[in-house]
PALUMBA-213492 format. One record per residue (C-alpha): x negated, y, z negated; residue in three letters. Coordinates in steps of 0.02 Angstrom, whole numbers, plus 32768, in hexadecimal, padded with zeros to 4 digits. Each point is the difference from the previous one (the first is absolute). Layout:
   xx   yy   zz code
    X    Y    Z  Ala
...
This chain:
   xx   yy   zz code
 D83A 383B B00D  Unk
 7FD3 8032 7F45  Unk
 7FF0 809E 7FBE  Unk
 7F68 801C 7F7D  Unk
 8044 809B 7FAC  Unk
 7FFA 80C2 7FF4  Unk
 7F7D 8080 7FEC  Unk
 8022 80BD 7FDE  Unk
 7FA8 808F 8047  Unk
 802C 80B2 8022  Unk
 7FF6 7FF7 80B4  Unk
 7FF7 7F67 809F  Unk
 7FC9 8035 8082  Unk
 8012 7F68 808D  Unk
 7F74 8012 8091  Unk
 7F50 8042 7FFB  Unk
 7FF5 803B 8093  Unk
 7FDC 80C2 8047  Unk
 8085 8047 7F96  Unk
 800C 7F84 7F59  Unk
 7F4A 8007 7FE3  Unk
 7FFF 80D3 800E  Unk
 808E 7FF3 7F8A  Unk
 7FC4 7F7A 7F7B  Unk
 7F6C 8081 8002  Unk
 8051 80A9 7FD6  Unk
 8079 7FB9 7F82  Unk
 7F7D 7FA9 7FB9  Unk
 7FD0 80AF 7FDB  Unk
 807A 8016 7F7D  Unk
 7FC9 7FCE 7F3D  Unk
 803E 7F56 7FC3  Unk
 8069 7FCF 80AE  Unk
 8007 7F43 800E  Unk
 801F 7FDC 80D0  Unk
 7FFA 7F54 8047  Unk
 7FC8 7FF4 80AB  Unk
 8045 7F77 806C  Unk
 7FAA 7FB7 80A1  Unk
 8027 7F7F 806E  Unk
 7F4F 7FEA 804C  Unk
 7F44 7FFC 7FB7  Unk
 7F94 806F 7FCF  Unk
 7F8E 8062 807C  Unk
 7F6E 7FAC 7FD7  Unk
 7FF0 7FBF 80D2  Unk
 7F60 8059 8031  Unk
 802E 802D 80BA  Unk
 80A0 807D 7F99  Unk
 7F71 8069 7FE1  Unk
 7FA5 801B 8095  Unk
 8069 8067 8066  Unk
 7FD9 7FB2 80A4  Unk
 802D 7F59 7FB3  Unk
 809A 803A 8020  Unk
 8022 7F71 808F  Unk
 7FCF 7F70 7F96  Unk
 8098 803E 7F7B  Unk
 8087 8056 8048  Unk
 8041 7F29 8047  Unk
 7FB5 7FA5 7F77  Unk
 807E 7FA5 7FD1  Unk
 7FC4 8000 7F29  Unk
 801C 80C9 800A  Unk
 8092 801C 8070  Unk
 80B7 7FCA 7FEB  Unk
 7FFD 7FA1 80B8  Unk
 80A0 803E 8039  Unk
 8042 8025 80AF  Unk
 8081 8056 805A  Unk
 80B7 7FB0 8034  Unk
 7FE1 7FFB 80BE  Unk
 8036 80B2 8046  Unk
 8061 800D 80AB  Unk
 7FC0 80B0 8021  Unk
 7F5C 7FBA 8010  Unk
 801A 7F5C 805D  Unk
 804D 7F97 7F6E  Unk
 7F29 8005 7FCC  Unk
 7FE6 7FCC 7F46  Unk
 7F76 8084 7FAB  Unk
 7FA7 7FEE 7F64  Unk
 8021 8063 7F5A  Unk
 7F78 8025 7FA9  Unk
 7FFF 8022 7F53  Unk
 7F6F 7FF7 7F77  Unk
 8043 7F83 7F76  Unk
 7F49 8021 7F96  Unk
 7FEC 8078 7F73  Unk
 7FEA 80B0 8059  Unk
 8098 7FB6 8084  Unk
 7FF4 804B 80A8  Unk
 7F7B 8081 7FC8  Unk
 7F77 7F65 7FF8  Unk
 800D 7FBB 80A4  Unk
 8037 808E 807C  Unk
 7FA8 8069 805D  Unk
 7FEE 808C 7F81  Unk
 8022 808C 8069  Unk
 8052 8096 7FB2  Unk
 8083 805F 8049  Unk
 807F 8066 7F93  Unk
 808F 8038 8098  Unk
 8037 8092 8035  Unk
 8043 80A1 7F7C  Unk
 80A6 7FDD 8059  Unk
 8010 7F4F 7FCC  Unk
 7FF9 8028 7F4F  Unk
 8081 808F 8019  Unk
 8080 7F9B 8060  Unk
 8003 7FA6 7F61  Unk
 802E 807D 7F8A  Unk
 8088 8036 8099  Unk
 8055 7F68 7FFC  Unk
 8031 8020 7F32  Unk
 7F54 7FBE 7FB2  Unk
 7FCB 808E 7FA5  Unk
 7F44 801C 7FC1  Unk
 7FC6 7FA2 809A  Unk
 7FED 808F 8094  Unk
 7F36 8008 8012  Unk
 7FD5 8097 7F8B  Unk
 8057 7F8C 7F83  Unk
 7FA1 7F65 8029  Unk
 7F5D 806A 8047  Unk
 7FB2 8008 7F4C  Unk
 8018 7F33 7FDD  Unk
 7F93 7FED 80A6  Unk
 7F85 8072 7FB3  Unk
 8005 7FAD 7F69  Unk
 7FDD 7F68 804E  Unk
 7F6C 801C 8059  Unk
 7F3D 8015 7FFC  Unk
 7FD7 8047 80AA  Unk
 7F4B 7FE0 8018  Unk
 7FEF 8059 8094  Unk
 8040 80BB 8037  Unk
 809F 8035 7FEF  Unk
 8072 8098 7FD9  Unk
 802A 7FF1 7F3F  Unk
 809D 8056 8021  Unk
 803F 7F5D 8042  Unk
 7F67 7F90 7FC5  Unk
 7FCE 7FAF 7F61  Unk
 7F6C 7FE1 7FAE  Unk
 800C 7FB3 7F61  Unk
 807F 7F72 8005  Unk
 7FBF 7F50 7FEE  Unk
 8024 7FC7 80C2  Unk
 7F56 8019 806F  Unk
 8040 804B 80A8  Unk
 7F83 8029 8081  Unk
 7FE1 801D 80C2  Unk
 7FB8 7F82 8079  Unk
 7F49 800F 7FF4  Unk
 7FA3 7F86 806E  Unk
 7FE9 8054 80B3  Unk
 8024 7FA6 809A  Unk
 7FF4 803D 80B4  Unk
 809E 7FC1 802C  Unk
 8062 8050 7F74  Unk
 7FA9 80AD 8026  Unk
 8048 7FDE 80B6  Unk
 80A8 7FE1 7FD1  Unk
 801D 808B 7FA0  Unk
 7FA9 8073 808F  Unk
 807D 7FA8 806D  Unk
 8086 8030 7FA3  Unk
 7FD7 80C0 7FF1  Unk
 7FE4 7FF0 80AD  Unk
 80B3 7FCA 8024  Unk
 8049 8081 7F83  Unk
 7FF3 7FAC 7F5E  Unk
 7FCF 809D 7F7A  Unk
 7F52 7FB8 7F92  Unk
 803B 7FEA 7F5B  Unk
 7F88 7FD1 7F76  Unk
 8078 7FEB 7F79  Unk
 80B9 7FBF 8034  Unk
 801D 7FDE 7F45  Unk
 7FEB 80BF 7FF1  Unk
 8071 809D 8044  Unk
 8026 7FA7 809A  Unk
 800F 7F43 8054  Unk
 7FE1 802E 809A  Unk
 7F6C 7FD4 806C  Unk
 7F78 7F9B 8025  Unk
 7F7E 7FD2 7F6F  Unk
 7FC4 7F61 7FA7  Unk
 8053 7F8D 7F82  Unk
 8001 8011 7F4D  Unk
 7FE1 7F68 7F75  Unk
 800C 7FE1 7F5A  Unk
 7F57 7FC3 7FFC  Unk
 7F8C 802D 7F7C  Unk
 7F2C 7FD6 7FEF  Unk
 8029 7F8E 80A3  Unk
 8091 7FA2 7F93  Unk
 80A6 7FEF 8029  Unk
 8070 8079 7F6B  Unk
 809C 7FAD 8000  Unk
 8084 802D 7F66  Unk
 7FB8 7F67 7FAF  Unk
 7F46 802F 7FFB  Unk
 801B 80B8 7FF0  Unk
 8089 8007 7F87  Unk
 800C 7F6A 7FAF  Unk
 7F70 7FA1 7FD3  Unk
 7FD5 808E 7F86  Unk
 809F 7FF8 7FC2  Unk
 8010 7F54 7FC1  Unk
 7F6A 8010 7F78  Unk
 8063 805D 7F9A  Unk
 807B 7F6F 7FCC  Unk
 8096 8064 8040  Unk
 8020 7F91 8088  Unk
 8015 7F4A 800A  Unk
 7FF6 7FD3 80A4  Unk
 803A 7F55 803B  Unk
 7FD0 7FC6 80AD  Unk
 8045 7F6A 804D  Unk
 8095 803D 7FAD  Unk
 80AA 8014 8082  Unk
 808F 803C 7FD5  Unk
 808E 7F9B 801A  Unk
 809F 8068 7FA3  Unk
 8030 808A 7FA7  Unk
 804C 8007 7F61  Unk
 8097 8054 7FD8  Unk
 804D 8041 7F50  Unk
 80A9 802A 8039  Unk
 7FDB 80A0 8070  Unk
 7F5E 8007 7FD3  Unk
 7F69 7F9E 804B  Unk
 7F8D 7FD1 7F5B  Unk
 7F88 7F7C 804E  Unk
 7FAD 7F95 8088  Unk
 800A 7F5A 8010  Unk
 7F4B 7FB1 8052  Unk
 7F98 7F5B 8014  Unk
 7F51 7FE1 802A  Unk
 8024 7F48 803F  Unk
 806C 800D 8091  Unk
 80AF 8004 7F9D  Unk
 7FE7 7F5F 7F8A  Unk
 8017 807F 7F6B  Unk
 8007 80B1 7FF7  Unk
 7FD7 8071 7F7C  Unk
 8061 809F 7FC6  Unk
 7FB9 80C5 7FE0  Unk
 807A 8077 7FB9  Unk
 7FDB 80A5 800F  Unk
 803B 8087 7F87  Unk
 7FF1 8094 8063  Unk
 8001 7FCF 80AC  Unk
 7FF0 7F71 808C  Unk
 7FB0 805B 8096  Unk
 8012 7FA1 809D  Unk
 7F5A 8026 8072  Unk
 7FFA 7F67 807F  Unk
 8001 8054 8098  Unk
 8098 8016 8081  Unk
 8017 7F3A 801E  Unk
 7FE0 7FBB 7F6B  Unk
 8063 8099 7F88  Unk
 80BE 7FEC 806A  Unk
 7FE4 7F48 7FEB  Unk
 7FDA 8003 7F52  Unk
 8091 805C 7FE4  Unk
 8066 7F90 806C  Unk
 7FF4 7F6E 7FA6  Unk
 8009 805C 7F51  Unk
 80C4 8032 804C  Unk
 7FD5 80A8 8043  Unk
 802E 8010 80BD  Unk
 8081 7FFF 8070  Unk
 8093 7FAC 7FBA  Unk
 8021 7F8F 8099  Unk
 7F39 7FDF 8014  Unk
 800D 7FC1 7F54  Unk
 806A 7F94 8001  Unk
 7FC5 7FA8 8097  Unk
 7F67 7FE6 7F98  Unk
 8067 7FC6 7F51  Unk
 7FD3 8089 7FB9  Unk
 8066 8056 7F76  Unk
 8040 80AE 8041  Unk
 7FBD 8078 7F5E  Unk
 7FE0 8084 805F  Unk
 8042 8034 809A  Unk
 7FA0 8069 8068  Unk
 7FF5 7FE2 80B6  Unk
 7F58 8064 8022  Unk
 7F96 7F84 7FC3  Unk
 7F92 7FA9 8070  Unk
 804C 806D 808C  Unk
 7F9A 80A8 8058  Unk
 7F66 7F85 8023  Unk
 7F88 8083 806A  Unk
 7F52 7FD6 804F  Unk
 7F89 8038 8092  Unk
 7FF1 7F86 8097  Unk
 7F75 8017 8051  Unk
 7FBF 7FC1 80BD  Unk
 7F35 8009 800E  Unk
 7F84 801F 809E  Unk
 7F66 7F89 8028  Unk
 7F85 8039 8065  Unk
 7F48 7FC7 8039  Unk
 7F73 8083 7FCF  Unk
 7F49 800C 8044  Unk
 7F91 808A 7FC5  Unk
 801E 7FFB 7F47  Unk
 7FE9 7F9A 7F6D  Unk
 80A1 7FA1 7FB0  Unk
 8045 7FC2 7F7D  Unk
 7FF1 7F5A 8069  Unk
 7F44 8006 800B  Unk
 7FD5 8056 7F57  Unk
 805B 7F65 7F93  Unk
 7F8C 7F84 8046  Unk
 7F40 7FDC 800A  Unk
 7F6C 8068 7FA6  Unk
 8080 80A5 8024  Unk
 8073 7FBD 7F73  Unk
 7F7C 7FD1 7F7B  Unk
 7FD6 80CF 802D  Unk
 80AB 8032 7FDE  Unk
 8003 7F8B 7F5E  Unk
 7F5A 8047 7FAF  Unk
 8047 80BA 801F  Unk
 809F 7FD4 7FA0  Unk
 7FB0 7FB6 7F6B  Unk
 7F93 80B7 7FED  Unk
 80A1 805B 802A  Unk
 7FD4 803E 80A7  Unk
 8089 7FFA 808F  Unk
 8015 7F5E 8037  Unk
 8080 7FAA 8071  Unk
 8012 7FA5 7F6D  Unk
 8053 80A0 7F9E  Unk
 807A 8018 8076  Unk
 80C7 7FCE 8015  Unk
 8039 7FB6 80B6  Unk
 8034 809A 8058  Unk
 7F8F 80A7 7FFC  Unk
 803D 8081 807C  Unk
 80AA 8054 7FE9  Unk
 806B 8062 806A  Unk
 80AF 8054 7FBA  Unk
 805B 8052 808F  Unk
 80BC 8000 8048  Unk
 803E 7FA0 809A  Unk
 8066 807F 8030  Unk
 7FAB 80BA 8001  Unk
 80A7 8042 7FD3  Unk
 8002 7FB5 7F58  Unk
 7FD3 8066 7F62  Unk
 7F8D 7F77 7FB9  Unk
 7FB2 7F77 801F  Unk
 804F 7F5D 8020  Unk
 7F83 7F7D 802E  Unk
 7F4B 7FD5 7FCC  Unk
 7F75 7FAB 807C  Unk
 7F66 7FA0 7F9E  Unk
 7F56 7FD5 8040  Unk
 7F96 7F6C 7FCB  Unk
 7F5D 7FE9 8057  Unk
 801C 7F56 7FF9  Unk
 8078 7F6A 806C  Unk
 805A 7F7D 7FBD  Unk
 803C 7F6C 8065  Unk
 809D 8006 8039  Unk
 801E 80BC 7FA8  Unk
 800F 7FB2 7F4C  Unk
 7FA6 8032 7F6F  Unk
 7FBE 7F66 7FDB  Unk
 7F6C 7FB7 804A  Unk
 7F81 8081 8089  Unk
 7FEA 7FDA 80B1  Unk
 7F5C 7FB6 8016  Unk
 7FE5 808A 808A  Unk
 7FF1 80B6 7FEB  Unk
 809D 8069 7FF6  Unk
 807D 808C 7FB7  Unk
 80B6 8004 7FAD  Unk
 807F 8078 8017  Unk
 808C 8009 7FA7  Unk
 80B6 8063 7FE5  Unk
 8097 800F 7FA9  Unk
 80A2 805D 7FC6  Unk
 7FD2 806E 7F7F  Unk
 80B9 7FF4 7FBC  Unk
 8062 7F88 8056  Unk
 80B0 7FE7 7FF6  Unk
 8000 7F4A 8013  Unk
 8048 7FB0 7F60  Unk
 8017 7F5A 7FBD  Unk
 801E 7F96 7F69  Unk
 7FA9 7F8E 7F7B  Unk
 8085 7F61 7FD3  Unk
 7FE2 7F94 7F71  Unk
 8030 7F42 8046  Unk
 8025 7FBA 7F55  Unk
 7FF1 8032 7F52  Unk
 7F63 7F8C 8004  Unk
 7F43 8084 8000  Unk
 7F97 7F76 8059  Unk
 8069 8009 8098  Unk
 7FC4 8093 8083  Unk
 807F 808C 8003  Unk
 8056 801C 80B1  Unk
 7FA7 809F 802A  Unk
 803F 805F 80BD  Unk
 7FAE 809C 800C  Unk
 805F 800B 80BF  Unk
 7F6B 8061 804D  Unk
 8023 806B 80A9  Unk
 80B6 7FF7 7FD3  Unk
 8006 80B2 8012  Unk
 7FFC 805C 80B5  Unk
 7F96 808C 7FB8  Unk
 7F8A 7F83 7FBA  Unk
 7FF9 7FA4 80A3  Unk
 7FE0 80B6 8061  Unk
 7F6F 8034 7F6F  Unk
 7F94 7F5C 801D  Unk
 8004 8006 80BD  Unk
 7FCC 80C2 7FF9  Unk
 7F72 7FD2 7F85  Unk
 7FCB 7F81 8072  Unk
 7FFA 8077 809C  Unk
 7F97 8067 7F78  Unk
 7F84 7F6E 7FE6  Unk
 7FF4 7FFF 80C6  Unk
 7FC1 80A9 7FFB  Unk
 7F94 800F 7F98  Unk
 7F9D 7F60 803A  Unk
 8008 8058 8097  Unk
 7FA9 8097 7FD6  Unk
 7F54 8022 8024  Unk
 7FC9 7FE1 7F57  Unk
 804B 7F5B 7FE8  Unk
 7FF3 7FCA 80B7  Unk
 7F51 7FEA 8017  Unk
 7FF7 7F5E 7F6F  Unk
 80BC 7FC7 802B  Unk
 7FC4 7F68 808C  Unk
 80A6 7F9F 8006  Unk
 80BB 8006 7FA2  Unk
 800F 7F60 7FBE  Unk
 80A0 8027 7FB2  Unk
 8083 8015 804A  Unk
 7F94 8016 8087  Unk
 801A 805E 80B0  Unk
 808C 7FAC 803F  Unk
 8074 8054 7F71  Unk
 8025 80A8 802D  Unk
 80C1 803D 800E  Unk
 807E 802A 7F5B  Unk
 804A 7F59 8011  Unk
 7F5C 7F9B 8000  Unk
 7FA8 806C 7F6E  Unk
 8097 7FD6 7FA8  Unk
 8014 7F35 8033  Unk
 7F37 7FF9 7FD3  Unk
 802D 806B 7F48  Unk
 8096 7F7A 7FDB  Unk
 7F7A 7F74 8038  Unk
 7F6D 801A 7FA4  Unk
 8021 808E 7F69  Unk
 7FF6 7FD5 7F4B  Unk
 804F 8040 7F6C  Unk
 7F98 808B 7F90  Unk
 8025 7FB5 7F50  Unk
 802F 8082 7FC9  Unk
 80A3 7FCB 7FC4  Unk
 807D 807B 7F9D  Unk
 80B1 803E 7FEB  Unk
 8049 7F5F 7FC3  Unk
 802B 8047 7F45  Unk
 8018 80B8 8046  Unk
 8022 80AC 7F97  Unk
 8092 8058 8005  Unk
 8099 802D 7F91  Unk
 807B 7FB0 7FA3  Unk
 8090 800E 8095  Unk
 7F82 7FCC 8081  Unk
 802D 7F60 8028  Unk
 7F6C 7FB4 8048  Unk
 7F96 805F 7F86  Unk
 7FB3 7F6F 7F65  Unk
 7FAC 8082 7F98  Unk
 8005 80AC 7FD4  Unk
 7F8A 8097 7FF6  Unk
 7F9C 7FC5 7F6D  Unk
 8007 7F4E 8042  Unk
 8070 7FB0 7F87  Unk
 8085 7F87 8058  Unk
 80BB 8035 8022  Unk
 8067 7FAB 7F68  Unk
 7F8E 7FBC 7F9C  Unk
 7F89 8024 7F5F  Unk
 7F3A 7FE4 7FD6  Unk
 7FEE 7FC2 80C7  Unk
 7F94 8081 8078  Unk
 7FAE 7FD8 80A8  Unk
 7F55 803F 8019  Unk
 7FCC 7FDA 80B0  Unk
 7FFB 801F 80BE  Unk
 80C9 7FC1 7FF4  Unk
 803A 80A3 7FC8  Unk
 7FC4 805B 8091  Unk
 8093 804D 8045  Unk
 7F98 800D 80B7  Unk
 7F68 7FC8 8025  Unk
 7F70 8074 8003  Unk
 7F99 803E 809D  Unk
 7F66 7F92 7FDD  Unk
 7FCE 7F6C 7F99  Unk
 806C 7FEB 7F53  Unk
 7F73 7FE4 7F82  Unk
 7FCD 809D 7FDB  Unk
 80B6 8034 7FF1  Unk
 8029 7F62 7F8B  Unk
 7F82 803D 7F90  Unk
 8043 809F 7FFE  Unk
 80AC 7FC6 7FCE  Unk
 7FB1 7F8A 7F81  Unk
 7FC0 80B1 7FB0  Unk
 80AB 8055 7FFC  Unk
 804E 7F6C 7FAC  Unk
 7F6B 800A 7F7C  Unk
 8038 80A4 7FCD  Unk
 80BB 7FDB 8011  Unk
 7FF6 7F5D 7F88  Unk
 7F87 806E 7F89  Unk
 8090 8099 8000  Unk
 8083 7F68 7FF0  Unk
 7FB1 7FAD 7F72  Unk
 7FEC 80AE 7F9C  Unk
């Protein structure tokens, strides 16, 4: 391996994903800043990234996504689950499902409560705002309107989505038309960065604007493969573009800024030296940094999904083939509702398995569409429904183990879902919630058959055997790099995301989550990606 010599910028930034490209962006901002961008993957010029409901033909293609999986996990019947993760400029925010779910207020303040300060939800409230362009209705106290991120409701109607949220009321579920807004619960539709019928991921909202002003260079194909290190202080990244025949080096004088995500950041850091001591050096890698935390605290949602048979409405199933589709397809390119503008799941249901609970602690999702054998991969040829559910905040945690100091091998990533009790009690209870509502008289009329897991299943101990059998993971991986302060032993960085120990090195992803947020991560990344704007800006100053 050769090494072709050094460039200097003010700031490298590795991964252009949700949170890199937001940042690039808003330090781009700043007069005269030089910021190198560094990608692993292409750019997002794949035209099925920007039609939302070409979501399926991206989210496993293998030229966008990192391919890894799971180690096999005993909790769920040693079963072996794919990890998604974007590895495309935009990252995870150009091939998922663009739905848009900040948490719960208390998230946010358990933060600050467990020594982070700056990061309770009035803190981080205005960096959502900041954020976003609503384009529908919504309470400006907790709603913005002039950020560069499109956010807006579900707008294509569908007699099956009207009748699951009627179902839900009907069972007790309050109607909520904004859980983004003063409260999460209820029952209500999704929310997408979608904008015009596009998909708005950090990449085309933020980004793309940013890069004609010769701020950024951005290098795709470009992975990471070490930091590097002036005694305490990390001054560079090592990188190649042709799978680790020679690399290239990028110093940085201000800053390196680490925004890979939580698999590929701890791993990163692992083979640069910064770990667990005894991890390291099962890897040969030098021990310059000790801290334990990293790669630890991995957190995601595992969720089991519903399959049933529907007569008396229309489909997703139907709709995507024959003269209904070439419809839908006209409508999108005039920027009309269209199945074609929508993500995967459109109904949404916030609520608590246990009534004696103070929030809500598990979420049930509606598409008006099947997929064989549950997976969101390829549709049933038959008409059908999905039902979904899953922890809100489970306690489940795992790890993410680099196997050698070599960035071409997969990491060893356990997330050890249903580890927990209380996550094994929430799914079955949002399972028995499914069952009700398909029940109801709203639902019950279209609902011909449960495919999945089908009648057979009924008890604690089954919902839970079918859950271990056929859930998936979320992606929404975080935790792995998590706040906290200095004595905190499993903490990696601190309040202003800088990493315990060592200079010019800050994380700036979904790894410093201390806990996983109630909802998807995105819109939460993004929001963290803001913060550390302003906290590198102050820094810099």
């Amino acid at each position: 391996m050769t090494d072709n010599g050094t460039e200097t910028f003010d700031y490298v930034i590795v991964g252009a994903g949700s949170a890199g490209s937001l940042l690039a962006s808003r330090l781009a901002e700043t007069p005269g800043v030089r910021i190198c961008l560094l990608e692993a993957g292409p750019k997002d010029r794949n035209p099925f990234i920007h039609i939302p409901a070409g979501f399926i033909k991206v989210i496993f293609d293998p030229k966008l996504t990192w391919g890894f999986e799971t180690e096999p996990n005993a909790t769920i019947n040693d079963r072996v689950l794919p990890v998604l993760q974007g590895r495309v400029v935009g990252g995870s925010s150009s091939i998922n499902g663009m739905v848009y779910v900040r948490g719960q207020a208390q998230d946010f303040d358990s933060w600050a409560k467990a020594g982070n300060a700056d990061w309770s939800y009035n803190d981080v409230l205005p960096y959502f705002r900041r954020t976003e362009c609503l384009l529908t209705d919504g309470d400006s106290r907790y709603r913005g309107s002039e950020g560069k991120m499109p956010v807006t409701h579900l707008q294509w109607k569908n007699e099956l989505v009207s009748a699951f949220i009627e179902a839900s009321s009907n069972i007790g579920l309050p109607p909520n038309d904004d859980y983004n807004g003063a409260r999460q619960e209820g029952v209500g539709v999704y929310q997408y960065n979608i904008g015009r019928g596009r998909r708005q991921g950090t990449a085309q909202a933020y980004l793309r604007d940013s890069l004609r002003s010769g701020a950024i260079d951005l290098r795709t194909h470009a992975r990471a493969t070490e930091l590097v290190f002036e005694g305490s202080r990390v001054s560079g990244v090592r990188y190649t573009t042709d799978k680790g025949h020679t690399t290239q080096t990028v110093s940085a004088n201000c800053e390196v800024i680490l925004c890979g995500g939580a698999i590929n950041t701890p791993r990163l850091l692992q083979v640069s030296g910064i770990g667990d001591p005894d991890h390291l050096a099962e890897i040969g890698a030098p021990a310059i940094n000790k801290l334990p935390g990293v790669g630890q605290n991995l957190r995601d949602h595992y969720t089991p999904r519903f399959t049933c048979r529907v007569e008396g409405a229309v489909t997703v199933n139907e709709i995507v083939r024959g003269p209904r589709m070439i419809s839908e397809g006209v409508r999108w390119l005039f920027h009309r509702p269209s199945i074609l503008t929508n993500g995967p799941v459109m109904g949404v249901a916030f609520c608590k398995s246990d009534s004696s609970i103070d929030r809500p602690d598990l979420v049930i999702t509606f598409t008006p569409g099947s997929f064989k054998e549950g997976f969101l991969g390829k549709l049933d040829s038959v008409p059908g429904m999905t039902l979904g559910t899953w922890q809100l905040r489970p306690e489940s945690t795992g790890y993410v183990r680099a196997k050698s100091r070599d960035l071409f091998e997969a990491p060893a990533i356990q997330p050890n879902y249903l580890s927990a009790e209380k996550d094994q009690n929430v799914v079955v209870a949002g399972q028995k919630i499914i069952r009700r509502i398909l029940s109801d008289s709203a639902m019950a009329p279209y609902s011909v058959e449960e495919v999945m897991p089908g009648k057979d299943v009924q008890d604690d101990d089954a919902l839970l055997d079918y859950a271990r059998r056929q859930g998936l993971g979320g992606y929404h991986y975080c935790g792995t790099c998590r706040m906290g302060a200095k004595d905190d032993a499993g903490a990696v960085v601190d309040a202003r995301l800088k990493v315990h120990g060592l200079e010019g090195l800050r994380v700036v992803d979904a790894s410093v989550m201390p806990n996983i947020v109630s909802g998807n991560i995105n819109a939460a990344t993004m929001m963290i990606a803001e913060r550390a704007a302003e906290f590198i800006r102050e820094d810099r100053d």
